[in-house]
mmCIF file of the C-alpha atoms, coordinates in Angstrom:
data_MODEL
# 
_entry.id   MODEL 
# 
loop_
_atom_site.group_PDB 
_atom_site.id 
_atom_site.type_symbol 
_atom_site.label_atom_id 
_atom_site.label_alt_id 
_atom_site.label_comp_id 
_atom_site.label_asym_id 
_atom_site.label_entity_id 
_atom_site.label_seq_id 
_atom_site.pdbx_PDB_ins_code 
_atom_site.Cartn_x 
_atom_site.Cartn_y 
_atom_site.Cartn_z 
_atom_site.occupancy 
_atom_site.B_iso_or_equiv 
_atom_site.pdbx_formal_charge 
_atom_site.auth_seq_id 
_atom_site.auth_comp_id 
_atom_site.auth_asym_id 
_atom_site.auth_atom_id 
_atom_site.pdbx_PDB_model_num 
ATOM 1   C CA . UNK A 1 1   ? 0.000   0.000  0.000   1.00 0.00 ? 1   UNK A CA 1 
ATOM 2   C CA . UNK A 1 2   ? 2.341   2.396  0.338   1.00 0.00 ? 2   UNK A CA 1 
ATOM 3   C CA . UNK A 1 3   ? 4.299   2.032  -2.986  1.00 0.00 ? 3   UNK A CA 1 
ATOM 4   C CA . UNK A 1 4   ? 0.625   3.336  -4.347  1.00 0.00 ? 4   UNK A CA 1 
ATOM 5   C CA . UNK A 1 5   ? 0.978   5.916  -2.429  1.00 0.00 ? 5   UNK A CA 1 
ATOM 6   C CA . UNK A 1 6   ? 4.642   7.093  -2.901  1.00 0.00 ? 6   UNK A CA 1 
ATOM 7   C CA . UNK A 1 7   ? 3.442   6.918  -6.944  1.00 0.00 ? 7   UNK A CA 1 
ATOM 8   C CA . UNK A 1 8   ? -0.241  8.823  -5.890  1.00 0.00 ? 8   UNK A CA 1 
ATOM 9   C CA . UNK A 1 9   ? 1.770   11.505 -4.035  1.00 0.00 ? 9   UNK A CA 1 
ATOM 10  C CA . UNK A 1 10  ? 4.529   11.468 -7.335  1.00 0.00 ? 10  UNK A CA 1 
ATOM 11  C CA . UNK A 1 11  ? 1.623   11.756 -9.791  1.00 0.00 ? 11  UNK A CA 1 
ATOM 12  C CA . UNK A 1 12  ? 0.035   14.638 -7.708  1.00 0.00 ? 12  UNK A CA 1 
ATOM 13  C CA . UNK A 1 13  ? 3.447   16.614 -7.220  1.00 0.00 ? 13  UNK A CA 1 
ATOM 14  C CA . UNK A 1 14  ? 4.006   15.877 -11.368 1.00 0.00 ? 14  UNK A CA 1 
ATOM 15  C CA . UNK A 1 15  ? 0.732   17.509 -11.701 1.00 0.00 ? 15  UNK A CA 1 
ATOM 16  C CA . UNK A 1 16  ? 0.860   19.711 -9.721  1.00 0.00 ? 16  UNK A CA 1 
ATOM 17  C CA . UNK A 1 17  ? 3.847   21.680 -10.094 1.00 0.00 ? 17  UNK A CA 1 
ATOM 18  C CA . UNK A 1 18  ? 3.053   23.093 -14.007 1.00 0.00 ? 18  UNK A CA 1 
ATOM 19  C CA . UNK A 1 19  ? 0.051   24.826 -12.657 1.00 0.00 ? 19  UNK A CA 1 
ATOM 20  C CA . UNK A 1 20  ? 1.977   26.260 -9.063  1.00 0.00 ? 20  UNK A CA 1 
ATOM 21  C CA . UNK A 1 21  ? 4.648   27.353 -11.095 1.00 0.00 ? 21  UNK A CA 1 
ATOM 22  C CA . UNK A 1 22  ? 1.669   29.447 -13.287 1.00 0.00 ? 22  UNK A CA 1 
ATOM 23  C CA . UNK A 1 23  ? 0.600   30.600 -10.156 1.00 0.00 ? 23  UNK A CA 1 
ATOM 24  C CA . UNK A 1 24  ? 4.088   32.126 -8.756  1.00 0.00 ? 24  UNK A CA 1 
ATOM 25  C CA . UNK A 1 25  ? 4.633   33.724 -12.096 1.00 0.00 ? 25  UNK A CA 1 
ATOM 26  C CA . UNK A 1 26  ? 1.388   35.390 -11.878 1.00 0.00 ? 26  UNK A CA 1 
ATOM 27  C CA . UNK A 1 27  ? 1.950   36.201 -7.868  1.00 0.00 ? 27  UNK A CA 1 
ATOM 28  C CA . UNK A 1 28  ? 5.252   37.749 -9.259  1.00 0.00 ? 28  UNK A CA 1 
ATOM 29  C CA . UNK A 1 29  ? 4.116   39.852 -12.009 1.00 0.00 ? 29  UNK A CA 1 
ATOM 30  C CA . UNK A 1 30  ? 0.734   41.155 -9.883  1.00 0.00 ? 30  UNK A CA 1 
ATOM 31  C CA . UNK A 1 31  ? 3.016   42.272 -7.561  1.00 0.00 ? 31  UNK A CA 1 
ATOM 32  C CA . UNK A 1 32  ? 5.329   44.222 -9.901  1.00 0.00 ? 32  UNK A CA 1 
ATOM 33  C CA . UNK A 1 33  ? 2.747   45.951 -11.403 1.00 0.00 ? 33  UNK A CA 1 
ATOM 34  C CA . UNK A 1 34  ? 1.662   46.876 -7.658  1.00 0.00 ? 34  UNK A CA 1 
ATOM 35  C CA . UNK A 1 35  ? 4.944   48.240 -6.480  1.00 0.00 ? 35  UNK A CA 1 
ATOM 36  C CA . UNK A 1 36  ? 5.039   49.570 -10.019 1.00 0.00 ? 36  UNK A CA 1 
ATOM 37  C CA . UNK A 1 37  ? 1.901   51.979 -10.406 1.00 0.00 ? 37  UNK A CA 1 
ATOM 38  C CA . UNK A 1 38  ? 0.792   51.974 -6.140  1.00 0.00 ? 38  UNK A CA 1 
ATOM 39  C CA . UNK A 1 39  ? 2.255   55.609 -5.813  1.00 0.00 ? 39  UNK A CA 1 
ATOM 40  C CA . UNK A 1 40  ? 0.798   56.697 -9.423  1.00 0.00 ? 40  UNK A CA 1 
ATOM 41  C CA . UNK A 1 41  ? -2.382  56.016 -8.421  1.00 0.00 ? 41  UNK A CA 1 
ATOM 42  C CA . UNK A 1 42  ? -1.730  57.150 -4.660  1.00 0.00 ? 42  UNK A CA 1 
ATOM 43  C CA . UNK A 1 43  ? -0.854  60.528 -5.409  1.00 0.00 ? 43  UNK A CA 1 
ATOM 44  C CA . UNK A 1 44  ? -3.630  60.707 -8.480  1.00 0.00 ? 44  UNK A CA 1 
ATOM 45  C CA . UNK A 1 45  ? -6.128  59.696 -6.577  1.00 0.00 ? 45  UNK A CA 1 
ATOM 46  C CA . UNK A 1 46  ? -5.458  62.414 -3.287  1.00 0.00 ? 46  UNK A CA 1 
ATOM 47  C CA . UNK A 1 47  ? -5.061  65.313 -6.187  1.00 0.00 ? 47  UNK A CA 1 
ATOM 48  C CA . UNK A 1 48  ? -8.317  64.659 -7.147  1.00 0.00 ? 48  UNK A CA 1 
ATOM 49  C CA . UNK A 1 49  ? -9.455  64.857 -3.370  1.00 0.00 ? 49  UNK A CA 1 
ATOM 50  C CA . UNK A 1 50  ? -7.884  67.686 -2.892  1.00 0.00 ? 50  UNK A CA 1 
ATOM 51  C CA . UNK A 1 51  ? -9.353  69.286 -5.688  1.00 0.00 ? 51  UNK A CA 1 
ATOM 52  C CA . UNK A 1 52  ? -12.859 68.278 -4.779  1.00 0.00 ? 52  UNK A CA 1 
ATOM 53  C CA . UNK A 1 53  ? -12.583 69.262 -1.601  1.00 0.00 ? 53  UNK A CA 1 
ATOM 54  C CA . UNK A 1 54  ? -11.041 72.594 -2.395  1.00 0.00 ? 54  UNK A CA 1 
ATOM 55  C CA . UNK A 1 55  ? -13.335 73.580 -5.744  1.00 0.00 ? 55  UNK A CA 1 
ATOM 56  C CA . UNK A 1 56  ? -16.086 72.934 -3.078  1.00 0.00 ? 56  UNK A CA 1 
ATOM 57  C CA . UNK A 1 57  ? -14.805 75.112 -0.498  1.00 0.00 ? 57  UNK A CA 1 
ATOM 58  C CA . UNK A 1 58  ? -14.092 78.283 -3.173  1.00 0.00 ? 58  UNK A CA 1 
ATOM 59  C CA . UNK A 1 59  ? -17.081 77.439 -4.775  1.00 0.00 ? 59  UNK A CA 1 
ATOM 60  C CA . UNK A 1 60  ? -15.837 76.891 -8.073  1.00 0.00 ? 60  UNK A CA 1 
ATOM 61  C CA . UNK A 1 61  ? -18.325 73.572 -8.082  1.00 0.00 ? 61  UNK A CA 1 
ATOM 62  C CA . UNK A 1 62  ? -21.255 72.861 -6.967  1.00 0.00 ? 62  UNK A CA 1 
ATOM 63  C CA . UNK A 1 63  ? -21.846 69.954 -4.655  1.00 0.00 ? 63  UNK A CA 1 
ATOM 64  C CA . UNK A 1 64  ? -22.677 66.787 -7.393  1.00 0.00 ? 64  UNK A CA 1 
ATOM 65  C CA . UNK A 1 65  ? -19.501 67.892 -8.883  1.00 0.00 ? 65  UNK A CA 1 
ATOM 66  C CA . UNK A 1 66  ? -17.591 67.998 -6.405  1.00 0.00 ? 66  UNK A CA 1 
ATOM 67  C CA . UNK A 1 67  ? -19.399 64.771 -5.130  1.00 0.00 ? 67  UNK A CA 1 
ATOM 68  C CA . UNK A 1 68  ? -17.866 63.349 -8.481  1.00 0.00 ? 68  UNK A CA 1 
ATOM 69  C CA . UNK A 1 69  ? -14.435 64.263 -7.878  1.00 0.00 ? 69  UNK A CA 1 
ATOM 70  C CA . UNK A 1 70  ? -14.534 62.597 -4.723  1.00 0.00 ? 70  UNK A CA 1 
ATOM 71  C CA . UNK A 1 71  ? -15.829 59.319 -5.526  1.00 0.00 ? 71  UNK A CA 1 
ATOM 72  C CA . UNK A 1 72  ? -13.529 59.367 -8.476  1.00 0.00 ? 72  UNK A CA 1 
ATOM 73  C CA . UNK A 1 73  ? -10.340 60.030 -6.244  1.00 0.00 ? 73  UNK A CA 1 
ATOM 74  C CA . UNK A 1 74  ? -11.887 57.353 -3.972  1.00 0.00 ? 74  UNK A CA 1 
ATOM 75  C CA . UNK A 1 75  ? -11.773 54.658 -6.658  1.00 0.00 ? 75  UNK A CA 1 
ATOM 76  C CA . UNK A 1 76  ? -8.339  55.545 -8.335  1.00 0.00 ? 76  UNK A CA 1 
ATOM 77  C CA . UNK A 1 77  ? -7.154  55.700 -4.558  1.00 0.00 ? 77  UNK A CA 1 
ATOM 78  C CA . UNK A 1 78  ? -8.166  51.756 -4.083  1.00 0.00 ? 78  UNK A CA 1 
ATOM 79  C CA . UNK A 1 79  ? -6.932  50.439 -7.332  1.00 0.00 ? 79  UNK A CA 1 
ATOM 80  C CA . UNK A 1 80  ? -3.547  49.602 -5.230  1.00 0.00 ? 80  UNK A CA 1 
ATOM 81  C CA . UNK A 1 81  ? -6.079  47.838 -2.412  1.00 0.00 ? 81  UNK A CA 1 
ATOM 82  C CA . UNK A 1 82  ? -7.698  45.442 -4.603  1.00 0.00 ? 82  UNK A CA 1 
ATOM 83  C CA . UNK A 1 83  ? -4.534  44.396 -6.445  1.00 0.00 ? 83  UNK A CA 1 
ATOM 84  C CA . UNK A 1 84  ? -2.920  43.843 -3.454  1.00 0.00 ? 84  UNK A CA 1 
ATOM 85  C CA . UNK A 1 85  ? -5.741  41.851 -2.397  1.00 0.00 ? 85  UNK A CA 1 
ATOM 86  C CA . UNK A 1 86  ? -5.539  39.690 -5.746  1.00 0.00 ? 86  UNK A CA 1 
ATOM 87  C CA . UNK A 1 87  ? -2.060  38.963 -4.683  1.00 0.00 ? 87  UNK A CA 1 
ATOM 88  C CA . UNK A 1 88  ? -2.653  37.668 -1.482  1.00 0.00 ? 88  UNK A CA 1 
ATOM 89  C CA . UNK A 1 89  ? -5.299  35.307 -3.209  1.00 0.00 ? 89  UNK A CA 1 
ATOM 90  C CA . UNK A 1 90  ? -2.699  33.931 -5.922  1.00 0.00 ? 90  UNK A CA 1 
ATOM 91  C CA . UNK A 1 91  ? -0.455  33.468 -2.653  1.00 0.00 ? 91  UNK A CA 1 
ATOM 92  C CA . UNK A 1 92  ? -3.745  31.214 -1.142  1.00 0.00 ? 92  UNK A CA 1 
ATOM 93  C CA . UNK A 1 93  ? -3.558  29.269 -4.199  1.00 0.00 ? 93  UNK A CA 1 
ATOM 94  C CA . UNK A 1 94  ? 0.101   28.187 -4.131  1.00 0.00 ? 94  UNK A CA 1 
ATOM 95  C CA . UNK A 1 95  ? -0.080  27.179 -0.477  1.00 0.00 ? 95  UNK A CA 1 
ATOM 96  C CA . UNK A 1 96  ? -3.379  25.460 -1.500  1.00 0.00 ? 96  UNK A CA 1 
ATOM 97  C CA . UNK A 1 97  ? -1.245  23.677 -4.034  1.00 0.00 ? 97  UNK A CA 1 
ATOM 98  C CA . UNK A 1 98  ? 1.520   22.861 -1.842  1.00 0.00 ? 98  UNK A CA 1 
ATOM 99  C CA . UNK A 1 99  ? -0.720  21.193 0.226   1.00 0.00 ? 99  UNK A CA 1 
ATOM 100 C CA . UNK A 1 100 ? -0.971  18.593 -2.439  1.00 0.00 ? 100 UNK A CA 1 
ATOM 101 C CA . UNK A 1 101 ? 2.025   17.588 -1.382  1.00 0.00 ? 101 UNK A CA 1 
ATOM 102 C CA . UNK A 1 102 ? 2.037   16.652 1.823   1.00 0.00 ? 102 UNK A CA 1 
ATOM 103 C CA . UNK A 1 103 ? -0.955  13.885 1.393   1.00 0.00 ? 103 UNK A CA 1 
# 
């Protein structure tokens, strides 16, 4: 019984290790584009909140406009938030794949 299982556990690994190797590439290049374009989008997104918020204040919008700006700087601000987030789930998936494994 266990000489079937040495050649499961091979099999899985063989498997396996195309598709975790995928899976660190992507991790990798998720990441770059992170570290890349975080402080782009960082210091886009609080110009556009600081020109809401000041257009409001000297009245050169009205309040939907301004509204507008803000939401806007809200979203570019989080663009570095969710791809961070999609990182940490590609990392999930190759320790979910390692786990293979270890059966």
């Amino acid at each position: 019984m266990s000489i079937t299982r040495k050649l499961a556990k091979l099999i899985l690994t063989l498997l396996t290790l195309p598709i975790l190797v995928v899976v660190w590439l992507l991790k990798w290049f998720v990441m770059f584009l992170y570290c890349c374009s975080a402080w782009i989008f960082y210091l886009l997104g609080s110009v556009l909140f600081a020109t809401a918020v000041l257009s409001f204040l000297m009245k050169q919008s009205q309040g939907m406009e301004a509204l507008q700006m803000l939401i806007g700087g809200f979203v570019i601000f989080m663009i570095p938030q969710v791809v961070g987030s999609v990182a940490v789930f590609l990392e999930l998936a190759a320790a979910t794949i390692r786990q293979v494994w270890y059966i």
